[in-house]
SEVEXRO-800498 format. One record per atom (N, C-alpha, C, O): x, y, z; residue number from 1. Coordinates in nm, 4 decimals, decimal comma, m for minus. Layout:
N
<pami><c1>X</c1><c2>Y</c2><c3>Z</c3><n>NUM</n></pami>
...
// end
This chain:
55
<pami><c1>11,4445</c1><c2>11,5103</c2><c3>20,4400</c3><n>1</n></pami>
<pami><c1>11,3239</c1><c2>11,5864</c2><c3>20,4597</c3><n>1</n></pami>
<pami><c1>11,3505</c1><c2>11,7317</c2><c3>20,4233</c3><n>1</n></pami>
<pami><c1>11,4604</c1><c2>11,7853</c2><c3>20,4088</c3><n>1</n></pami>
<pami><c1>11,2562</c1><c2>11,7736</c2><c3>20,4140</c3><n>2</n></pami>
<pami><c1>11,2671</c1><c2>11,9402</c2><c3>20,3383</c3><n>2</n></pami>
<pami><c1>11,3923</c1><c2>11,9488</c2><c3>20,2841</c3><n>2</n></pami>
<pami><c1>11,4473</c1><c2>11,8548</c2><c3>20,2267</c3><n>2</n></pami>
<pami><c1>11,4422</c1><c2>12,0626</c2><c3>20,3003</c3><n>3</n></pami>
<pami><c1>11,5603</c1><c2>12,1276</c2><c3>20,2017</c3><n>3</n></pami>
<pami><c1>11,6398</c1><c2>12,0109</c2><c3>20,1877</c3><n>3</n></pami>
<pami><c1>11,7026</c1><c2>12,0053</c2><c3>20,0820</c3><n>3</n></pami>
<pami><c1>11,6528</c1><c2>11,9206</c2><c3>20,2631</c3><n>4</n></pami>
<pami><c1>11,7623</c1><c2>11,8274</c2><c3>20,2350</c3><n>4</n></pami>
<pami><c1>11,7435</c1><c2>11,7543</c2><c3>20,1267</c3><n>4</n></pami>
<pami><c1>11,8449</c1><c2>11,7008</c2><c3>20,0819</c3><n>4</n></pami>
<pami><c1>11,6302</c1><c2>11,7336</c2><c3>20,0638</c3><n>5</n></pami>
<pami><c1>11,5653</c1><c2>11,6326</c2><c3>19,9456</c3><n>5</n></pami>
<pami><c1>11,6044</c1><c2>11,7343</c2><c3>19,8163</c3><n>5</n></pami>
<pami><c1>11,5573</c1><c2>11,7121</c2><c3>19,7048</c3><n>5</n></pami>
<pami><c1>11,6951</c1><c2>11,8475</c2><c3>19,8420</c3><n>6</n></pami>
<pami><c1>11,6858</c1><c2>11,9374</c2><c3>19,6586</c3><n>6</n></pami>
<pami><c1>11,7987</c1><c2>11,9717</c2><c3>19,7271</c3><n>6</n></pami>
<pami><c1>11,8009</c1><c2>12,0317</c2><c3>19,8345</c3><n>6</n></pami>
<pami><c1>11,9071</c1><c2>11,9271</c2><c3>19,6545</c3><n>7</n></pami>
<pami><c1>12,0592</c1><c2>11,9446</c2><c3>19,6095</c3><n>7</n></pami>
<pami><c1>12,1251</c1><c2>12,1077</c2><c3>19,5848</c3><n>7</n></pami>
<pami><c1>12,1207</c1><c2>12,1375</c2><c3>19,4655</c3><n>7</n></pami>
<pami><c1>12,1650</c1><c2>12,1813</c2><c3>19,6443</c3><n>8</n></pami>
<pami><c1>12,2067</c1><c2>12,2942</c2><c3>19,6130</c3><n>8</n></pami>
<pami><c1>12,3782</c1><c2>12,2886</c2><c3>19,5854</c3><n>8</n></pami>
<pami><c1>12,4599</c1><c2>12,1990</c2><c3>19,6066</c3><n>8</n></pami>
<pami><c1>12,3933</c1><c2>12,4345</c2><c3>19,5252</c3><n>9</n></pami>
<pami><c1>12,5284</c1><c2>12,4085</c2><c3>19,5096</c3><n>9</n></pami>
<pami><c1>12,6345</c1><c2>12,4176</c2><c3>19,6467</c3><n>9</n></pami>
<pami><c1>12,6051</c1><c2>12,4554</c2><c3>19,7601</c3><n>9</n></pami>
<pami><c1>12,7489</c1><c2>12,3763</c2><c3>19,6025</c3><n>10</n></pami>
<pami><c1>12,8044</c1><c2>12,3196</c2><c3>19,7323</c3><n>10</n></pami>
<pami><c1>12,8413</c1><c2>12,4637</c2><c3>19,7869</c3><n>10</n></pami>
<pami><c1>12,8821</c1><c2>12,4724</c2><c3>19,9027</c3><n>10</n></pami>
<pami><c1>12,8290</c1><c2>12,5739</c2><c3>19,7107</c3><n>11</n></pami>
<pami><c1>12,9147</c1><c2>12,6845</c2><c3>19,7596</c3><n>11</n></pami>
<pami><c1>12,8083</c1><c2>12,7687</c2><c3>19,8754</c3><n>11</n></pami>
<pami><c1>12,8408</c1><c2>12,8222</c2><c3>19,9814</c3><n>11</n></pami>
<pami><c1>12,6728</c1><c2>12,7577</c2><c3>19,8123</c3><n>12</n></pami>
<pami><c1>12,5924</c1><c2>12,8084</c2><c3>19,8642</c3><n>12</n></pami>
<pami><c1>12,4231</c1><c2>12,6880</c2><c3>19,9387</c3><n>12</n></pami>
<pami><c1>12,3032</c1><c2>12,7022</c2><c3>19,9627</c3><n>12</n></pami>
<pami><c1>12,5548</c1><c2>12,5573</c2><c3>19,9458</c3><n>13</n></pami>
<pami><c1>12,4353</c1><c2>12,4968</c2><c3>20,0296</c3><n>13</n></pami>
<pami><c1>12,4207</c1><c2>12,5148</c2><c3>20,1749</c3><n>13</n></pami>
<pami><c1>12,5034</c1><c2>12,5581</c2><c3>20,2552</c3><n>13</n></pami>
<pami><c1>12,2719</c1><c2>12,4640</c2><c3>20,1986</c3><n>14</n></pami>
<pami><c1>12,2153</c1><c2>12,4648</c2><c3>20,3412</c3><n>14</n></pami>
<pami><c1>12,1324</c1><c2>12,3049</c2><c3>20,3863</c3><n>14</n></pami>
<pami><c1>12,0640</c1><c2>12,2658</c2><c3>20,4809</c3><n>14</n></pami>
<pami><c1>12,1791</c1><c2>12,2532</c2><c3>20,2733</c3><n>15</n></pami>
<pami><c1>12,1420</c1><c2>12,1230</c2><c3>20,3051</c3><n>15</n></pami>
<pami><c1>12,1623</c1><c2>12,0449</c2><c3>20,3935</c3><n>15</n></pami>
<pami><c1>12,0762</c1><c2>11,9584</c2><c3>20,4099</c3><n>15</n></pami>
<pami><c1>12,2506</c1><c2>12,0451</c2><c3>20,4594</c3><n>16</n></pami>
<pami><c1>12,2749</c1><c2>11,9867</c2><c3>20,5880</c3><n>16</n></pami>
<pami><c1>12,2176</c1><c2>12,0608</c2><c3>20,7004</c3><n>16</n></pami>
<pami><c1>12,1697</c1><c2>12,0119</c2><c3>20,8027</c3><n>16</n></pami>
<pami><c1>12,2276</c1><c2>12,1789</c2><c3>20,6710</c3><n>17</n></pami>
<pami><c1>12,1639</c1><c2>12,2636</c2><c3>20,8510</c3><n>17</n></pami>
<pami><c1>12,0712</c1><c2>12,2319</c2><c3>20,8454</c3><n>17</n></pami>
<pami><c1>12,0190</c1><c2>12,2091</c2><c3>20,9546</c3><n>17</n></pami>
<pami><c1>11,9838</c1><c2>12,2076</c2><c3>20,7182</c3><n>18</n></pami>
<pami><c1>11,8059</c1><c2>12,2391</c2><c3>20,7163</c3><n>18</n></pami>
<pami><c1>11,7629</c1><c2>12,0852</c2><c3>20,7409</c3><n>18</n></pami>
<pami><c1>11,6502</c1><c2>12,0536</c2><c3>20,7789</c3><n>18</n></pami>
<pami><c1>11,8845</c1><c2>11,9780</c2><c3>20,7099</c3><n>19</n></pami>
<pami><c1>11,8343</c1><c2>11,8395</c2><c3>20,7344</c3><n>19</n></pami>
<pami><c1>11,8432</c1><c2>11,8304</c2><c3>20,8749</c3><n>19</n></pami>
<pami><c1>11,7415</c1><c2>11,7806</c2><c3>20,9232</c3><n>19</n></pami>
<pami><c1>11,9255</c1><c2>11,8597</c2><c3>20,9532</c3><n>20</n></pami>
<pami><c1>11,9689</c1><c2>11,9010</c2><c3>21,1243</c3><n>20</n></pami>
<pami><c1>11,8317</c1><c2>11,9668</c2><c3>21,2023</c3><n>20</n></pami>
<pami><c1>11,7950</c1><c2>11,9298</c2><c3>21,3138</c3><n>20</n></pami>
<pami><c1>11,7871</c1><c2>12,0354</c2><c3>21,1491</c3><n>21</n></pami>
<pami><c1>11,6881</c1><c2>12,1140</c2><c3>21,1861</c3><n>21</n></pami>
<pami><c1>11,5962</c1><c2>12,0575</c2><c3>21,1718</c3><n>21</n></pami>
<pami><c1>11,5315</c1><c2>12,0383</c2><c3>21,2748</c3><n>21</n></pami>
<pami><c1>11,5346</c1><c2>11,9956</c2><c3>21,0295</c3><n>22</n></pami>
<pami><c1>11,4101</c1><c2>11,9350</c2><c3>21,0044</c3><n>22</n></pami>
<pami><c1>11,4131</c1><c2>11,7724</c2><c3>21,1348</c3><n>22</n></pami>
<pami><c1>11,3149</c1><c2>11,7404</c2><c3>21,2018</c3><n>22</n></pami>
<pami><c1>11,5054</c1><c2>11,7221</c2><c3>21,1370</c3><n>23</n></pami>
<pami><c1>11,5103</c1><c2>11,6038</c2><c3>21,2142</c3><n>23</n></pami>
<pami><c1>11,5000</c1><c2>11,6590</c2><c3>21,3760</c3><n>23</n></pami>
<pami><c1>11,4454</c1><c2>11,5916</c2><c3>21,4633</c3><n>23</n></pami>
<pami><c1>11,5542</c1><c2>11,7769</c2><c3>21,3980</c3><n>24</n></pami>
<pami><c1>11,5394</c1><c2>11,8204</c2><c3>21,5440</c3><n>24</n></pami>
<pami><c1>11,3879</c1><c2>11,8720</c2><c3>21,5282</c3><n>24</n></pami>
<pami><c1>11,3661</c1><c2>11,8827</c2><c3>21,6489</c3><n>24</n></pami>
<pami><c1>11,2952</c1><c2>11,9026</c2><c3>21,4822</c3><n>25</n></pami>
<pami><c1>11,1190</c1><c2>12,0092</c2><c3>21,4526</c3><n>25</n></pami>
<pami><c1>11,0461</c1><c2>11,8476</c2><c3>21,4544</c3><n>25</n></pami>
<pami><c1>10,9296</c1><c2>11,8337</c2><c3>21,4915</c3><n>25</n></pami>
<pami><c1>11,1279</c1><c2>11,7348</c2><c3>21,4112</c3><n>26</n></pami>
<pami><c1>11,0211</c1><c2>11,6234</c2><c3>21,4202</c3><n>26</n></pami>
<pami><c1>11,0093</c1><c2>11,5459</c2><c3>21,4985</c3><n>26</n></pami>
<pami><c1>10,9057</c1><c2>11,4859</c2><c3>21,5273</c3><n>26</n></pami>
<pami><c1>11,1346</c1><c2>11,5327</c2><c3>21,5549</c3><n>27</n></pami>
<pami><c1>11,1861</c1><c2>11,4147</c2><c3>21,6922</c3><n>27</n></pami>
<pami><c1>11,1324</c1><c2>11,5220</c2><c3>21,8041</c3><n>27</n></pami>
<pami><c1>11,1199</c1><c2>11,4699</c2><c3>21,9149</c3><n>27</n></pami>
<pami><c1>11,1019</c1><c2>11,6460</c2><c3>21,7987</c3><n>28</n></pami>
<pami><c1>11,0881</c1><c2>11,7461</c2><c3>21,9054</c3><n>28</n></pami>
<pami><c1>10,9315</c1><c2>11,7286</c2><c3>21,9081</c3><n>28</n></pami>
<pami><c1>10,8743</c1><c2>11,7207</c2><c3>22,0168</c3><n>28</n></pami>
<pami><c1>10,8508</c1><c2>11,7217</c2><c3>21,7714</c3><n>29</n></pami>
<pami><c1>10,7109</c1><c2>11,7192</c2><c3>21,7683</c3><n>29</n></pami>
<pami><c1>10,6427</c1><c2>11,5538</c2><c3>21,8239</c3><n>29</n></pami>
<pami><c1>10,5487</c1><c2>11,5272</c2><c3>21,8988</c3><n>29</n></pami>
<pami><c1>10,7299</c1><c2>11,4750</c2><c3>21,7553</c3><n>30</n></pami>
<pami><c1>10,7106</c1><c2>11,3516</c2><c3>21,7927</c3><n>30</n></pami>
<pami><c1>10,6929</c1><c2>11,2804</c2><c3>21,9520</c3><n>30</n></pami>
<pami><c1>10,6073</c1><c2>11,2032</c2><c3>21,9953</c3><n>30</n></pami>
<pami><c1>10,8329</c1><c2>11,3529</c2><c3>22,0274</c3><n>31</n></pami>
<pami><c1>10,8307</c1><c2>11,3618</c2><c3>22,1545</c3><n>31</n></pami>
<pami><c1>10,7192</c1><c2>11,4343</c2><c3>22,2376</c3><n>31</n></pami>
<pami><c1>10,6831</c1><c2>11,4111</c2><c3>22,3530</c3><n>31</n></pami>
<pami><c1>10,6799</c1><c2>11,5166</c2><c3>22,1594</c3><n>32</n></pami>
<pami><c1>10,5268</c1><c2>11,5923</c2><c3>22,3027</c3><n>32</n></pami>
<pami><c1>10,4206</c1><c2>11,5400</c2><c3>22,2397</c3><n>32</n></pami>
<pami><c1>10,3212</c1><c2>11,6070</c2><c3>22,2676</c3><n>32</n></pami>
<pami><c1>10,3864</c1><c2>11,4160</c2><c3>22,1394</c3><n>33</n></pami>
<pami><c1>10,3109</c1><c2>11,4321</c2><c3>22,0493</c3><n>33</n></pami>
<pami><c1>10,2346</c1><c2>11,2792</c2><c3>22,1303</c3><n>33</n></pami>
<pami><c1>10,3272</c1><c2>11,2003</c2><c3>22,1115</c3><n>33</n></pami>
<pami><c1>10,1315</c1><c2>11,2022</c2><c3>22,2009</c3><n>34</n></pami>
<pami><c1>10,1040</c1><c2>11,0680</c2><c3>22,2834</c3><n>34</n></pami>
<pami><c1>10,1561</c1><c2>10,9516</c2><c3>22,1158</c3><n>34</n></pami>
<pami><c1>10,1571</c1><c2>10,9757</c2><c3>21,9951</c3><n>34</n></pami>
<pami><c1>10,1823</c1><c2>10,8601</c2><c3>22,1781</c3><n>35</n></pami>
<pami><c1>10,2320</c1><c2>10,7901</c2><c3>22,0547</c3><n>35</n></pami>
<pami><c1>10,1059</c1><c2>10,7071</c2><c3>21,9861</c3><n>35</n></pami>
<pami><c1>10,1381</c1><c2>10,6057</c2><c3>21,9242</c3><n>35</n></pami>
<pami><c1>9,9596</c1><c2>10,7427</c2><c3>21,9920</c3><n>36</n></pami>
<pami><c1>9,8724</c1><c2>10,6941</c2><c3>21,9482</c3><n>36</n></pami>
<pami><c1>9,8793</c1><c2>10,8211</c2><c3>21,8022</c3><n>36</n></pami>
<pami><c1>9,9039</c1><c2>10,7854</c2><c3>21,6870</c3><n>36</n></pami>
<pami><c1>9,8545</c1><c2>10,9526</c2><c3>21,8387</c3><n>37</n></pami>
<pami><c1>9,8286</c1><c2>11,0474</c2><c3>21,7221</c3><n>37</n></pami>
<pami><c1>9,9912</c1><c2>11,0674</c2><c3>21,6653</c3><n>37</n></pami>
<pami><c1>10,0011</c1><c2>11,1403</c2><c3>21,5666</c3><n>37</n></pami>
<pami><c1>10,0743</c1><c2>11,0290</c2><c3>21,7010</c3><n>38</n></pami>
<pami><c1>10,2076</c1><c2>11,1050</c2><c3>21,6852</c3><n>38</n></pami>
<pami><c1>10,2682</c1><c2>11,1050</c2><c3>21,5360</c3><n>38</n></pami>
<pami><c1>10,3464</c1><c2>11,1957</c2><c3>21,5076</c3><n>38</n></pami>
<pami><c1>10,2417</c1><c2>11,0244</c2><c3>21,4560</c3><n>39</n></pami>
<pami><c1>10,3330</c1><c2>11,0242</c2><c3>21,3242</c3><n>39</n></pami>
<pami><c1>10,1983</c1><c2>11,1338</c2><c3>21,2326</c3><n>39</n></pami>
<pami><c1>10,2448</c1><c2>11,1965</c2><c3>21,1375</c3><n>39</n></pami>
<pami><c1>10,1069</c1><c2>11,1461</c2><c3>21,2489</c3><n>40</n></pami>
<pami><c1>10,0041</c1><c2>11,2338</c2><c3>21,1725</c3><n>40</n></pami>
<pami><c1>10,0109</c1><c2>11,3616</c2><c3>21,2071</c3><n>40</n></pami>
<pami><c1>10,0014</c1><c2>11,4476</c2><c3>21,1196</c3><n>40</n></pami>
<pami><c1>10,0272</c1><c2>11,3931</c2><c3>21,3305</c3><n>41</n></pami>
<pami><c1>9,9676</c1><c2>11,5204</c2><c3>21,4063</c3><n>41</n></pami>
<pami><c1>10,1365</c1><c2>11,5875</c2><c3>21,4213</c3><n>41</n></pami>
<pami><c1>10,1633</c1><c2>11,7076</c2><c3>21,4178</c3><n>41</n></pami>
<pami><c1>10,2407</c1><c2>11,4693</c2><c3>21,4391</c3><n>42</n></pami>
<pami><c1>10,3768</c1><c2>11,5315</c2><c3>21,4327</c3><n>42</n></pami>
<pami><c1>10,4382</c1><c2>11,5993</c2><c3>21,3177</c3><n>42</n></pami>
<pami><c1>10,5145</c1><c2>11,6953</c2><c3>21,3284</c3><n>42</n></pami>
<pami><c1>10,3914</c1><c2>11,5304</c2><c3>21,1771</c3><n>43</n></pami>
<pami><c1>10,4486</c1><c2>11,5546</c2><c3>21,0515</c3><n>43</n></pami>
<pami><c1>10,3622</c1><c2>11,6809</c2><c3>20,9780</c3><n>43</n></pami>
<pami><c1>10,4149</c1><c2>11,7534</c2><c3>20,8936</c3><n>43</n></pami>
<pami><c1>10,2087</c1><c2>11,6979</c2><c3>21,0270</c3><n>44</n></pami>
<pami><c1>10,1373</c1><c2>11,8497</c2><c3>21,0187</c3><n>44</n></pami>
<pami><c1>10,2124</c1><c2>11,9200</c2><c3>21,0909</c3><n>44</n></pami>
<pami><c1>10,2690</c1><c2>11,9985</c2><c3>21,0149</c3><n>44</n></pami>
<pami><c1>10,2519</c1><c2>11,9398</c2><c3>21,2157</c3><n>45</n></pami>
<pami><c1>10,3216</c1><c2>12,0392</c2><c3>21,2698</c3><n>45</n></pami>
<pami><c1>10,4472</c1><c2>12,0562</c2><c3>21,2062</c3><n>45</n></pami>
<pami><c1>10,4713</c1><c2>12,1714</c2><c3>21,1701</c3><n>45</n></pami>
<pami><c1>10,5280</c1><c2>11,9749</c2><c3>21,1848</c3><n>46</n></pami>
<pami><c1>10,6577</c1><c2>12,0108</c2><c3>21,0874</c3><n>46</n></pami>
<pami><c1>10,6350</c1><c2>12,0826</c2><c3>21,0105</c3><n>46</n></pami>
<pami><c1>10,6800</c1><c2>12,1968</c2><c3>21,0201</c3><n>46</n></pami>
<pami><c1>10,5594</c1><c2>12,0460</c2><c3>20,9074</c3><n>47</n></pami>
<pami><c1>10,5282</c1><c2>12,1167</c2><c3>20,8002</c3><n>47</n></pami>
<pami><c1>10,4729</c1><c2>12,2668</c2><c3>20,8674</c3><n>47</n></pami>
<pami><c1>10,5138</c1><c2>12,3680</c2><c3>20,8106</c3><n>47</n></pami>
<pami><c1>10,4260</c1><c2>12,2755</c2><c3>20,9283</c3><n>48</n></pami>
<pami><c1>10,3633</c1><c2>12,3863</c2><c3>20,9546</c3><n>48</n></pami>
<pami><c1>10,4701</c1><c2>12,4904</c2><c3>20,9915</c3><n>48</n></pami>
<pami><c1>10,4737</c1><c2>12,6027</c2><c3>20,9414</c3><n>48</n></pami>
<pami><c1>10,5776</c1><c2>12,4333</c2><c3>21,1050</c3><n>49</n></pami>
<pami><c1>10,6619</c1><c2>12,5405</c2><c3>21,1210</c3><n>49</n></pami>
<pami><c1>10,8132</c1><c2>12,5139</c2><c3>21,0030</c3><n>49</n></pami>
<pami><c1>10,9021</c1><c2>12,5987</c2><c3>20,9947</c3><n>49</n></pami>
<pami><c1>10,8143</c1><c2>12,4081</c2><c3>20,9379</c3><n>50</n></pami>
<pami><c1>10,9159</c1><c2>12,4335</c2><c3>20,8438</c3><n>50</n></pami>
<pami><c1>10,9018</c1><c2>12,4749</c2><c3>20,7583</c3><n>50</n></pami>
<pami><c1>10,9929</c1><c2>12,5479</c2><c3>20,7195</c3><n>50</n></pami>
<pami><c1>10,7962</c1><c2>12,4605</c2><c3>20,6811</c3><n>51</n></pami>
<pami><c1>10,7434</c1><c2>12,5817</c2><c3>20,5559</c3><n>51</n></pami>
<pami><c1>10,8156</c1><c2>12,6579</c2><c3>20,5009</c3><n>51</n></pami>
<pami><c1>10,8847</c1><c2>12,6650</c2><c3>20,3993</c3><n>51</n></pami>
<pami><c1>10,7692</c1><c2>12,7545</c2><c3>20,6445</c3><n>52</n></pami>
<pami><c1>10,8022</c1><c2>12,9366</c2><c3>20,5972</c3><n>52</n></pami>
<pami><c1>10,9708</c1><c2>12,9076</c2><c3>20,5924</c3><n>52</n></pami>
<pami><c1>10,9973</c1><c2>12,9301</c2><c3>20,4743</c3><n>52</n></pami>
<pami><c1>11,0651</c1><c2>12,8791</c2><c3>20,6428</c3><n>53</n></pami>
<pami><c1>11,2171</c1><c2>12,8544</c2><c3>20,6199</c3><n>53</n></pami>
<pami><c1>11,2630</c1><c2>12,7862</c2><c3>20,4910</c3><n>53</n></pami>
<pami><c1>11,3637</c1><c2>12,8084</c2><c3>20,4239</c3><n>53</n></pami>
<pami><c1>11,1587</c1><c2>12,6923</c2><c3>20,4719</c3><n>54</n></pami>
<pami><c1>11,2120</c1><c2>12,6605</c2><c3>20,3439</c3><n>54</n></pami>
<pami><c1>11,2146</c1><c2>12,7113</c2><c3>20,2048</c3><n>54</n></pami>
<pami><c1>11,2965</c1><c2>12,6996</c2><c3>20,1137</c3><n>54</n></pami>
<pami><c1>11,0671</c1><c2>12,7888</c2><c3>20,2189</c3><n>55</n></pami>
<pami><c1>11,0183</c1><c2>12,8808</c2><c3>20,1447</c3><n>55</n></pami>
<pami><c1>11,1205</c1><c2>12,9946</c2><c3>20,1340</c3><n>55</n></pami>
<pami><c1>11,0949</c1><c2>13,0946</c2><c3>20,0669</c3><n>55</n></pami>
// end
């Protein structure tokens, strides 16, 4: 998910923190999220606060 899906170089990657992170912003959204709306309303909020970092 996010940064983790585009390969950087090894000297100056962040691919792993940002995959760490993106999986902690979704399992975190997912968890407060009732499990009727949760995979729609969880994966807008990701996006919403992972964005600007990835950007």
């Amino acid at each position: 998910m996010g940064d983790a899906a585009f390969t950087t170089m090894l000297n100056l990657s962040q691919d792993g923190c940002q995959a760490i992170e993106d999986a902690f912003v979704i399992a975190e959204q997912l968890n407060r999220l009732s499990s009727q709306q949760a995979p729609q309303q969880a994966f807008a909020e990701y996006r919403r606060i992972r964005k600007p970092k990835a950007e």
